[in-house]
N, C-alpha and C positions, 0 to 999 in steps of 0.2 A: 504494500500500500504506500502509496505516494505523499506527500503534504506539502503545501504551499508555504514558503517559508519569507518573509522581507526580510531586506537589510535597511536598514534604515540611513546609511551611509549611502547608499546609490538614489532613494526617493526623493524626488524635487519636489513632490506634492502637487504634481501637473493634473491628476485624476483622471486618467486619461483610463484604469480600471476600472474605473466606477460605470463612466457611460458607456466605456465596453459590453459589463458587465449588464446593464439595462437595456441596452440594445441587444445581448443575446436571448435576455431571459423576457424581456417586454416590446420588442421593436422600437423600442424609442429611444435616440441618447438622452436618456433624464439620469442623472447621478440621484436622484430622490429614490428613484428606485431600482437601487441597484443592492447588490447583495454583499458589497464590499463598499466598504467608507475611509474614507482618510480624513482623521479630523485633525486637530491642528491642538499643541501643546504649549507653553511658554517654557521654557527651564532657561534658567540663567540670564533671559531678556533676550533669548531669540525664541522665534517662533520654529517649530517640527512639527514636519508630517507623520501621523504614526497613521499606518493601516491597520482597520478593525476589520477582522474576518471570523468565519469559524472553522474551528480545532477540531472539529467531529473527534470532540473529547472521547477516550474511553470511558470513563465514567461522566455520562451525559446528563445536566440537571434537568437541561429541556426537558428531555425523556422522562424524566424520576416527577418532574410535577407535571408535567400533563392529565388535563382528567379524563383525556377523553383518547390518549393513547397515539395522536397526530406525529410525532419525532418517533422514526423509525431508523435503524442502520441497513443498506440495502448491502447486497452480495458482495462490493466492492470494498465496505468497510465504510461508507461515508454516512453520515447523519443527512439524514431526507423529513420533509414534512409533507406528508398525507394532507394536501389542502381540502380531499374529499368530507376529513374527520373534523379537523379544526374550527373551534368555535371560537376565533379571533380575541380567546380570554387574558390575554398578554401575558402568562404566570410564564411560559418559555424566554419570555422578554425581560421579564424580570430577575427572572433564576440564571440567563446565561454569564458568567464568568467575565466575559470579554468584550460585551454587547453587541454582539455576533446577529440576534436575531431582531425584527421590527415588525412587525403586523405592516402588510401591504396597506395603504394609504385605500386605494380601492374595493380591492379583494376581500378586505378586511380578513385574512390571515396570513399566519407566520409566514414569512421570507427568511430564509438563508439562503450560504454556499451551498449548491447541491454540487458543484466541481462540474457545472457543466452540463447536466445528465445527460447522457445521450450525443454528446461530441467527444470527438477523440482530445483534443486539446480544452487546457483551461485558458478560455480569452484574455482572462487578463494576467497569467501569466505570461500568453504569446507576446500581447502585445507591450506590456513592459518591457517584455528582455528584447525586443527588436530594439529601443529607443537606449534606457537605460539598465535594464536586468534588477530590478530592487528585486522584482516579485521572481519568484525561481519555485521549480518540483524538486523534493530532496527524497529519498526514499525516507519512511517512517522512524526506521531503527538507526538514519545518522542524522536525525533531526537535533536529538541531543548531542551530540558530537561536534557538528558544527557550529551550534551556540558556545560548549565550552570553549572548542578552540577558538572563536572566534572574541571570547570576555578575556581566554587566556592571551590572545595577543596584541587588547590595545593596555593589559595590565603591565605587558612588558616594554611596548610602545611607551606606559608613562612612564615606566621607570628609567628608561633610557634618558627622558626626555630631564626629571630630575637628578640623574644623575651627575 
């Protein structure tokens, strides 16, 4: 199983996933409805783009309070929402970890990543890594890998830097 990973070093916060992202899954480039967000943080008096997506956690809260059973994991290992079952109760919206999910604006139910369903590629990872590659596919089991190595070498970077 695959995962979507950022780096937050490569994102200029163009959003250019977002309305990808709504243009595959709504025909429309609206970033309002798209299934990945980039919002905007202050640290230290600049402004960062962070990307909010979902983790199709292994232990999924969506899931554990649903009442009515709508967040499903399909064959591929990804967290899905049955908009057949959903009754637009936002407890998935509440409970998500990373605030991953948002009741459609319209639909009135839950919206997440479904990774696509049904395309070979994820859009907005294509279309990121053509421009700048933040958004990248890592396999699942070097997900944690790559973050260590990745804290482990701007820890050495500072130390350099104060040395």
């Amino acid at each position: 199983m695959e995962r979507i990973t950022w780096d937050r070093t490569k994102c200029v916060g163009c959003r250019m996933c977002e309305g990808v992202c709504a243009l595959t899954h709504e025909g429309e480039f609206n970033p309002t409805k798209a299934r990945i967000k980039i919002v905007r943080t202050v640290e230290d008096g600049q402004l960062f783009p962070v990307a909010v997506f979902c983790l199709h956690c292994e232990v999924p809260y969506c899931q554990a309070v649903c009442p009515v059973g709508a967040p499903y994991r399909d064959e591929r290992g990804a967290m899905l929402i049955n908009e057949k079952n959903c009754i637009g109760c936002k407890l998935c919206e509440m409970a998500c970890p990373v605030g991953a999910i948002a009741v459609h604006p319209e639909k009135r139910v839950a919206a997440k990543c479904d990774w696509c369903k049904g395309r070979e590629e994820r859009q907005c990872v294509k279309f990121c890594s053509q421009r700048y590659a933040a958004l990248s596919l890592l396999p699942a089991e070097k997900v944690g890998k790559a973050l260590a190595r990745a804290k482990a070498e701007k820890f050495i970077n500072l130390a350099r830097v104060e040395a």
